[in-house]
Backbone as ProteinMPNN parsed JSONL, in Angstrom:
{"seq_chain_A": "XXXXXXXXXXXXXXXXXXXXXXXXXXXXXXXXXXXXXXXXXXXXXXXXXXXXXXXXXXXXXXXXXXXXXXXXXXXXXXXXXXXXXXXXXXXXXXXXXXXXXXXXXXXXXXXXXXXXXXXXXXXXXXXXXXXXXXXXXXXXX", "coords_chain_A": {"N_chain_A": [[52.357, -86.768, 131.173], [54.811, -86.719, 128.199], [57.467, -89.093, 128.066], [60.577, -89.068, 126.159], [63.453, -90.968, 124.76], [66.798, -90.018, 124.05], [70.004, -90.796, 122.62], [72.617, -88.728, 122.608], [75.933, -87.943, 120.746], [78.602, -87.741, 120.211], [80.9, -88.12, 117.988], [84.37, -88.388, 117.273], [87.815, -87.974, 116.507], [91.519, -88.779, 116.945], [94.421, -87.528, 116.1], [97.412, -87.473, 116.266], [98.07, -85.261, 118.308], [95.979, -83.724, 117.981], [92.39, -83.536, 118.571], [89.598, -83.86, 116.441], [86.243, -83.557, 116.342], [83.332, -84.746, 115.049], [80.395, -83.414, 113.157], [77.205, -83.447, 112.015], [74.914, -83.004, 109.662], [71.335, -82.48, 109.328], [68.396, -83.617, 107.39], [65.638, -81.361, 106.987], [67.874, -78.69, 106.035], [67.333, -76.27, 106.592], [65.832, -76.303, 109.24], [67.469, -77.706, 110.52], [71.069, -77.037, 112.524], [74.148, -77.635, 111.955], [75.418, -80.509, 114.382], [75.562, -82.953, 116.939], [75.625, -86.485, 116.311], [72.009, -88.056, 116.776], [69.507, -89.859, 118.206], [66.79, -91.903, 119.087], [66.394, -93.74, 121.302], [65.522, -97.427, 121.066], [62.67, -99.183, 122.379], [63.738, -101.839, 122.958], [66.098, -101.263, 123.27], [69.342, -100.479, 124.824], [71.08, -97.485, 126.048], [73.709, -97.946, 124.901], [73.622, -99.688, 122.557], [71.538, -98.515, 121.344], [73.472, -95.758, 120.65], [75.71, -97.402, 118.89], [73.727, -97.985, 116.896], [72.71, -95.666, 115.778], [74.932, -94.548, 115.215], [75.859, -95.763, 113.095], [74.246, -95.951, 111.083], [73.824, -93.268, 110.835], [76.627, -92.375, 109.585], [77.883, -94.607, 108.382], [79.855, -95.401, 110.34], [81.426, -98.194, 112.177], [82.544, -99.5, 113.968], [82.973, -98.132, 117.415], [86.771, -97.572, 118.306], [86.857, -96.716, 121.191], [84.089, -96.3, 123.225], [82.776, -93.82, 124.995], [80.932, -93.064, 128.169], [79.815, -90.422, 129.115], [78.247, -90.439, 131.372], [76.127, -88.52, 131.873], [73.158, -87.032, 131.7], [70.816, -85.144, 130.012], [67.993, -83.174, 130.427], [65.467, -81.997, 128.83], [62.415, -79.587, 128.453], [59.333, -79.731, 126.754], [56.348, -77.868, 126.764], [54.222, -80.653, 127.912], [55.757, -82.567, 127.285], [58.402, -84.535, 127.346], [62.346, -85.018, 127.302], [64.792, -86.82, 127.457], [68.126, -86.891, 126.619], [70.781, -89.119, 126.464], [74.075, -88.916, 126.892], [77.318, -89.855, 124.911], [80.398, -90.113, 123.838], [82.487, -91.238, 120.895], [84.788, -92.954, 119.726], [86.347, -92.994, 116.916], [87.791, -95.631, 115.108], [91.236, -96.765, 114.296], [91.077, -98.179, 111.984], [88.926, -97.229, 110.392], [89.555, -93.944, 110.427], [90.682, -93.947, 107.364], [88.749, -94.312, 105.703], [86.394, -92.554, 104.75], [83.271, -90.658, 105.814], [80.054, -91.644, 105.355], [77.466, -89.838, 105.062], [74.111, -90.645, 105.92], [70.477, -91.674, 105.628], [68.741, -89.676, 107.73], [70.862, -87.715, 107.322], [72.411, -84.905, 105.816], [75.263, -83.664, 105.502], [78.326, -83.439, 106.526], [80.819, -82.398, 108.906], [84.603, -82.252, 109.796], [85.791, -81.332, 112.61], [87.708, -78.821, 114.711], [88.169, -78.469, 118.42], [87.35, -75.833, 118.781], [85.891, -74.617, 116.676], [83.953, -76.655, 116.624], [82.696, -76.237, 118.917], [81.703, -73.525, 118.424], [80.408, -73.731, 115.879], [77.877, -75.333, 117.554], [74.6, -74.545, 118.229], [72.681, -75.152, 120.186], [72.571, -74.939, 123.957], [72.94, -77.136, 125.306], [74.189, -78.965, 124.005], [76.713, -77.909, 123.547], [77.739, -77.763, 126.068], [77.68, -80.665, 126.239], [79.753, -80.993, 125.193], [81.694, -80.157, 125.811], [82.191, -81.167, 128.492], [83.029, -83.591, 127.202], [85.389, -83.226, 125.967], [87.01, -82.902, 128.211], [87.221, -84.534, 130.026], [88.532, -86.356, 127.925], [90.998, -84.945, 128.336], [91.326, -85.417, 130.785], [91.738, -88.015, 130.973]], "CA_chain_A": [[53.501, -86.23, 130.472], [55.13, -87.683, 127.949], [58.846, -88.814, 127.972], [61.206, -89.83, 124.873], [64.793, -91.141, 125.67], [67.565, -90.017, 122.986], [71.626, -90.63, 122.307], [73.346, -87.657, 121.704], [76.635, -89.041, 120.105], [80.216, -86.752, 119.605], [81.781, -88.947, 116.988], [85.751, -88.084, 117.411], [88.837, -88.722, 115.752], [92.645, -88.531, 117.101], [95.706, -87.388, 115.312], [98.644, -87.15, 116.583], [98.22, -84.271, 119.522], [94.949, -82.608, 117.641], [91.525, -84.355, 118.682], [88.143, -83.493, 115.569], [84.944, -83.932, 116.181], [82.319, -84.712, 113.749], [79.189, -82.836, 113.764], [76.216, -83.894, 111.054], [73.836, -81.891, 109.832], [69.672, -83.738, 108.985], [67.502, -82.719, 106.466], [65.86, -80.414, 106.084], [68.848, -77.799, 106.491], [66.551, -74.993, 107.228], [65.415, -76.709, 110.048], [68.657, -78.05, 111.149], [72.32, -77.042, 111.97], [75.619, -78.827, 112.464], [75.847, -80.812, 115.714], [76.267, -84.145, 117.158], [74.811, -87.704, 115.924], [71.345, -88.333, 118.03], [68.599, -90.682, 118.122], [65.667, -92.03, 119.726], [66.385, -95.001, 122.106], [64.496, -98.238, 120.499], [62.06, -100.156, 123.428], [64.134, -102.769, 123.695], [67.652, -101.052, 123.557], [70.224, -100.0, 126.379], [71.208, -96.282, 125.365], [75.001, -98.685, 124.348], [73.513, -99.929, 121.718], [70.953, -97.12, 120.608], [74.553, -95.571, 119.93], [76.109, -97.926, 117.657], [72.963, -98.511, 116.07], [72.765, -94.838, 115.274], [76.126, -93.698, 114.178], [76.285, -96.483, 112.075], [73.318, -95.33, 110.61], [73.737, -91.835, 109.772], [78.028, -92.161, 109.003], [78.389, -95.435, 108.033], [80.799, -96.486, 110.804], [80.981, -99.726, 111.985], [82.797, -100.155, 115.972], [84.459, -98.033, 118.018], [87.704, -97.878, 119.207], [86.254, -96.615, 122.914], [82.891, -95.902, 123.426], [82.545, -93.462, 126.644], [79.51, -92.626, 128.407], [79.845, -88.989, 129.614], [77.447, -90.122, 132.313], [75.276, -87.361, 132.146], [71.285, -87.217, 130.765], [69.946, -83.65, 129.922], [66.476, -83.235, 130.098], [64.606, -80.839, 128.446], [60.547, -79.995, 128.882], [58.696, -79.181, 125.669], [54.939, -78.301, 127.314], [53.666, -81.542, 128.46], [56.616, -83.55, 126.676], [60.316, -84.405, 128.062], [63.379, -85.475, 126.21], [65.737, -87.07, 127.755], [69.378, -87.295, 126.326], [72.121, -89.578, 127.206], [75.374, -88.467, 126.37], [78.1, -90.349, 124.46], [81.556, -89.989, 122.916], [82.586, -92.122, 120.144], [86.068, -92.749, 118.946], [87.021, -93.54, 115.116], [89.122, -96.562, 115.436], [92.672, -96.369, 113.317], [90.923, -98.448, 110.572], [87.465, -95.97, 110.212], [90.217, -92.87, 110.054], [90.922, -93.476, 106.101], [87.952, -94.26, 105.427], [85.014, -91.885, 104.363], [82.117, -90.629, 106.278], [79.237, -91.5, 104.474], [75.896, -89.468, 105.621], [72.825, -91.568, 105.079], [69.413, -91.461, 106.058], [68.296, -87.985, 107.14], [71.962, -86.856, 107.419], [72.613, -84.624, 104.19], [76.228, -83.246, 105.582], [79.224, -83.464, 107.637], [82.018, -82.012, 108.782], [84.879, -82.683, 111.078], [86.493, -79.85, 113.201], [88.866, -78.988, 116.277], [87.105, -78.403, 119.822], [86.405, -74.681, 118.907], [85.319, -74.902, 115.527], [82.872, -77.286, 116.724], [81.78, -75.808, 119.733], [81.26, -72.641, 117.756], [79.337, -74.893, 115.308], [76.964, -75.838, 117.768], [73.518, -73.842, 118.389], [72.175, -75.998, 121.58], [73.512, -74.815, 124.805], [73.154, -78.736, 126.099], [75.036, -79.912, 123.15], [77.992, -77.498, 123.808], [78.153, -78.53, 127.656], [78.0, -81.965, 126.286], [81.09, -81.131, 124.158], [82.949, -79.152, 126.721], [82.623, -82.739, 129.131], [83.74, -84.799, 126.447], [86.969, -82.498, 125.715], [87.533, -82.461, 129.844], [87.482, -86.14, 129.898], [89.497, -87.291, 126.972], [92.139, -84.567, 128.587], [91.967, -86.434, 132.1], [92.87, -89.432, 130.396]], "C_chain_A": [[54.231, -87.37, 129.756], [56.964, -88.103, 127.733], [59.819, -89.822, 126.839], [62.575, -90.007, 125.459], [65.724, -91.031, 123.818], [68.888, -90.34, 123.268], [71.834, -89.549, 121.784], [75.152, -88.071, 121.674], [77.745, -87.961, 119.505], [81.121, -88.025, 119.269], [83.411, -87.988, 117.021], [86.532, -89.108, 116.93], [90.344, -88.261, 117.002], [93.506, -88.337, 116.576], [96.2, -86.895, 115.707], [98.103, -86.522, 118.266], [96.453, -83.786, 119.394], [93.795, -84.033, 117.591], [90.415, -83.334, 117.737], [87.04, -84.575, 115.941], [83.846, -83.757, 114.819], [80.596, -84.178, 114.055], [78.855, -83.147, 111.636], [75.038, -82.737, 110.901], [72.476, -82.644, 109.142], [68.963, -82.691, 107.814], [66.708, -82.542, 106.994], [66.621, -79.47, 107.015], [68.265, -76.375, 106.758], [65.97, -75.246, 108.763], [66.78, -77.213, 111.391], [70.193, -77.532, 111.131], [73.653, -77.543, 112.257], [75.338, -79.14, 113.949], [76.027, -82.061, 115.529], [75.135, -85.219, 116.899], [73.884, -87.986, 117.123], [70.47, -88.734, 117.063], [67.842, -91.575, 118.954], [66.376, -93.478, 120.007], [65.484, -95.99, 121.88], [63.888, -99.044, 122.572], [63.22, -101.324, 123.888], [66.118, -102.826, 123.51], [68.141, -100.554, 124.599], [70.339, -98.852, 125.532], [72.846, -96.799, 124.864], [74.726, -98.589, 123.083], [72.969, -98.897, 120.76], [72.506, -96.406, 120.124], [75.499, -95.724, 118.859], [75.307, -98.116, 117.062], [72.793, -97.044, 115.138], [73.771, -94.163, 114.204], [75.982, -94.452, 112.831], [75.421, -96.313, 111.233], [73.367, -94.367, 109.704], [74.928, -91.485, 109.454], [78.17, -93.162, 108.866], [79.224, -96.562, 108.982], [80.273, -97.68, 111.881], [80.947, -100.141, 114.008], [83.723, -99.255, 116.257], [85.425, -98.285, 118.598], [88.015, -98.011, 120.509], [84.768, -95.936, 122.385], [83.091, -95.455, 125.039], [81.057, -92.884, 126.931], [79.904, -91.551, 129.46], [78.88, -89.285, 131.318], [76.792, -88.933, 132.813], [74.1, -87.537, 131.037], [70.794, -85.525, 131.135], [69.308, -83.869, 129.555], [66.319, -81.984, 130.064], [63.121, -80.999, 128.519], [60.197, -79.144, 127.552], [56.781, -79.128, 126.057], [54.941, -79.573, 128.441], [54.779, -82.95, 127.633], [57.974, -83.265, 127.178], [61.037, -85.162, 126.851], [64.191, -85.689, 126.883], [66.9, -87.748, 127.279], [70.526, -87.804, 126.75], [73.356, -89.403, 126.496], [76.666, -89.208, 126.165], [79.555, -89.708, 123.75], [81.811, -91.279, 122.613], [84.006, -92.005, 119.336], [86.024, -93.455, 117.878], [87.743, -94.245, 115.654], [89.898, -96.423, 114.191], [92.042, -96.827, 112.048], [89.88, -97.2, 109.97], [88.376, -94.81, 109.634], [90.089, -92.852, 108.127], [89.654, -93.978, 105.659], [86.629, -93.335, 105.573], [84.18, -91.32, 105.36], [81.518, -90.491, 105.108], [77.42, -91.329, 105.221], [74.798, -90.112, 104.623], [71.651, -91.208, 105.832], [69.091, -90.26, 105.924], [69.469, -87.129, 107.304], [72.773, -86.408, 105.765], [74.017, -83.674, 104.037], [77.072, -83.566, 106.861], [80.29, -82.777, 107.611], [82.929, -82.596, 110.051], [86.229, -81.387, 111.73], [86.832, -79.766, 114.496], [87.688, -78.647, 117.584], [86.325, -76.775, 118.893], [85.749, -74.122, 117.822], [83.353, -75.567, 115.479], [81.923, -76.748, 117.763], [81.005, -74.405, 119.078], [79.954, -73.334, 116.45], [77.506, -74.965, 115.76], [76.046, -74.479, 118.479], [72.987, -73.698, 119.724], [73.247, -75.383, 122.994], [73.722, -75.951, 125.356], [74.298, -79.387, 124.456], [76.674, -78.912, 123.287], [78.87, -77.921, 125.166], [78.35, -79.872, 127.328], [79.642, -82.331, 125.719], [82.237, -80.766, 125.243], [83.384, -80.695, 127.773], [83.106, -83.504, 128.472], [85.409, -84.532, 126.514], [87.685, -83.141, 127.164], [88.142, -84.117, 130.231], [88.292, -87.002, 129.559], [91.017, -86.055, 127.189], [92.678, -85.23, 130.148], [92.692, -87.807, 131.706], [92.206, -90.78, 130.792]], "O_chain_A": [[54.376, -88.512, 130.191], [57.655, -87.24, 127.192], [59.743, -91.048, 126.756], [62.922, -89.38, 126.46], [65.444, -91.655, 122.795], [69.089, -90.148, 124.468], [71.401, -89.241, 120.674], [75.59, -88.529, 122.73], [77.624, -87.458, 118.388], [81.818, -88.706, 120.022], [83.334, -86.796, 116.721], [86.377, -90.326, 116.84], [90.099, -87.425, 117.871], [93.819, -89.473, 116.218], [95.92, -85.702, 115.822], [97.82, -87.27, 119.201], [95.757, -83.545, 120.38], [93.974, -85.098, 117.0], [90.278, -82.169, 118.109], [86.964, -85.802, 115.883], [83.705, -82.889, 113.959], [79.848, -84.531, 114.966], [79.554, -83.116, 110.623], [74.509, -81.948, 111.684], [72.773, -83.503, 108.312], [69.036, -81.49, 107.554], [66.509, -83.423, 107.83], [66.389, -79.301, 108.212], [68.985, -75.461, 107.159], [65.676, -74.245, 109.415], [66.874, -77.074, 112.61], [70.747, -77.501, 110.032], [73.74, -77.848, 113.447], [75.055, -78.224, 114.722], [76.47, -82.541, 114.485], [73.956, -84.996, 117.171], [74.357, -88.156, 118.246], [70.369, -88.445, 115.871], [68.611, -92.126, 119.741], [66.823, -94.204, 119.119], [64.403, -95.734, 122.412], [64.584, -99.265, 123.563], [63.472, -101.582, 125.065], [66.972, -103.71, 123.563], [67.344, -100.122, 125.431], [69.862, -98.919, 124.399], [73.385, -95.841, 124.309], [75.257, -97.743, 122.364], [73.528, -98.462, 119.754], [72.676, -96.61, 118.922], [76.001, -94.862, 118.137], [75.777, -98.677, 116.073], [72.74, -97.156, 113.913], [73.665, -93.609, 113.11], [75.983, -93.919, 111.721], [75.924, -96.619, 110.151], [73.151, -94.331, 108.493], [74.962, -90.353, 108.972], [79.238, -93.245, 109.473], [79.367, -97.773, 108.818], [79.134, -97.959, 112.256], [80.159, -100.616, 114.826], [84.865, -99.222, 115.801], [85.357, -99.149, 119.471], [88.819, -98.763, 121.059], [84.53, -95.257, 121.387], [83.394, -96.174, 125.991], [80.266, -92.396, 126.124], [80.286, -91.881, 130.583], [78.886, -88.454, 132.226], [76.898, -88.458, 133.944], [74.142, -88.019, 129.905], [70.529, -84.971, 132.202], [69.26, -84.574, 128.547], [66.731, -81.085, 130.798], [62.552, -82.086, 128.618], [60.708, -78.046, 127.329], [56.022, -80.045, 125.744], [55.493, -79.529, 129.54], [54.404, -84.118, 127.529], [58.529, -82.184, 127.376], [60.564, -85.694, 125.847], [64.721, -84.633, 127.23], [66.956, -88.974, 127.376], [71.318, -87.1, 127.377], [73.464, -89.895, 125.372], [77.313, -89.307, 127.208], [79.446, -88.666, 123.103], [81.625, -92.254, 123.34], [84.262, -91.142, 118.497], [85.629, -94.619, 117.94], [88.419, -93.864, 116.61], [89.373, -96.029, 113.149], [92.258, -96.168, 111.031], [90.25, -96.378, 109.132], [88.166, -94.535, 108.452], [89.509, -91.918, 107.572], [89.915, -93.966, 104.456], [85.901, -93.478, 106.555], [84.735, -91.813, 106.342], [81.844, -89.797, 104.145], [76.594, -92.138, 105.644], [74.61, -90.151, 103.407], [71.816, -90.388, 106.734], [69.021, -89.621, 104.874], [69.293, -85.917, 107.426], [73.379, -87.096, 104.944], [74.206, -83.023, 103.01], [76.617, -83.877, 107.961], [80.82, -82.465, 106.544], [82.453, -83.186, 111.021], [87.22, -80.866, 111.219], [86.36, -80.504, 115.362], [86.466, -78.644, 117.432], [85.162, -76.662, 118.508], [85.031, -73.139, 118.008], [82.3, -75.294, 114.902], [80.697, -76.745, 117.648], [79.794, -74.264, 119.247], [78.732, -73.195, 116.493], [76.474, -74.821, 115.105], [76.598, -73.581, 119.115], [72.822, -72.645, 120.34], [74.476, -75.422, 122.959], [74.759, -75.998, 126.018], [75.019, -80.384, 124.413], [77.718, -79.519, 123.047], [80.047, -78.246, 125.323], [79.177, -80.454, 128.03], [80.368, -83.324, 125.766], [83.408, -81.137, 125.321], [84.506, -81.2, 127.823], [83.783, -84.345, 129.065], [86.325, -85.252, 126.913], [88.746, -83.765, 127.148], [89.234, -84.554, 130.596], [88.759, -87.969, 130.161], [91.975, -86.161, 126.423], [93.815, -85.457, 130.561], [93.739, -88.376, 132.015], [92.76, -91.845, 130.52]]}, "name": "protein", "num_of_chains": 1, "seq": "XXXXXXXXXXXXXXXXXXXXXXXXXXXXXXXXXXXXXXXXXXXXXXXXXXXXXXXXXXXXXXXXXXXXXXXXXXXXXXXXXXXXXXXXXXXXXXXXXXXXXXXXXXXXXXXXXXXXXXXXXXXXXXXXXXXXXXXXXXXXX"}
């Protein structure tokens, strides 16, 4: 069996009281629909880095302000193939805010939207649980 290791990656902003998340959408858009920044864990990365190496990737940005690790890995089984996702939140730091997202690579949209916007958004029942822990989290404090 074979097993792949991914980042799945809830890029978030803060303002004021009201916390947006950013959900990306990949080409091709028939294939894909809004959710959260993910990508394949390189050989000789920690799933830290795989993170910043990604966002920065497919939105441009640069460092966050906190990087949290949800501590949680959902695995999925495709046949004789696994996927295992490690789960991130990613805060916009104050400078990133006025500045842009700019989707690159295979990311050909974005948007950025309140918890239920986004959770509605998302397709994946593991990427909504991943969202619902992030929310739970950044309300413990």
């Amino acid at each position: 069996m074979g097993i792949s290791h991914q980042v799945k990656v809830f890029v978030f902003r803060v303002l004021g009281s009201q916390v947006d998340f950013l959900l990306v959408r990949k080409w091709p858009i028939v294939e894909h629909s809004f959710g959260p920044v993910r990508g394949t864990i390189k050989i000789e990365e920690c799933p830290k880095e795989a993170v910043l190496r990604e966002v920065r990737e497919e939105t441009g940005l640069i460092q966050p302000a906190h990087l949290i690790d949800l501590n949680h890995v959902s695995s999925l089984v495709f046949g004789d193939e696994a996927l295992c996702e490690w789960e991130f939140g990613y805060q916009v730091s104050s400078l990133s805010l006025a500045k842009e997202i700019e989707p690159r690579g295979e990311v050909v949209d974005s948007l950025w939207a309140g918890f239920d916007r986004a959770f509605d958004c998302l397709e994946m029942p593991e990427d909504r649980s991943a969202l619902v822990r992030l929310k739970m989290t950044l309300e413990a404090g």
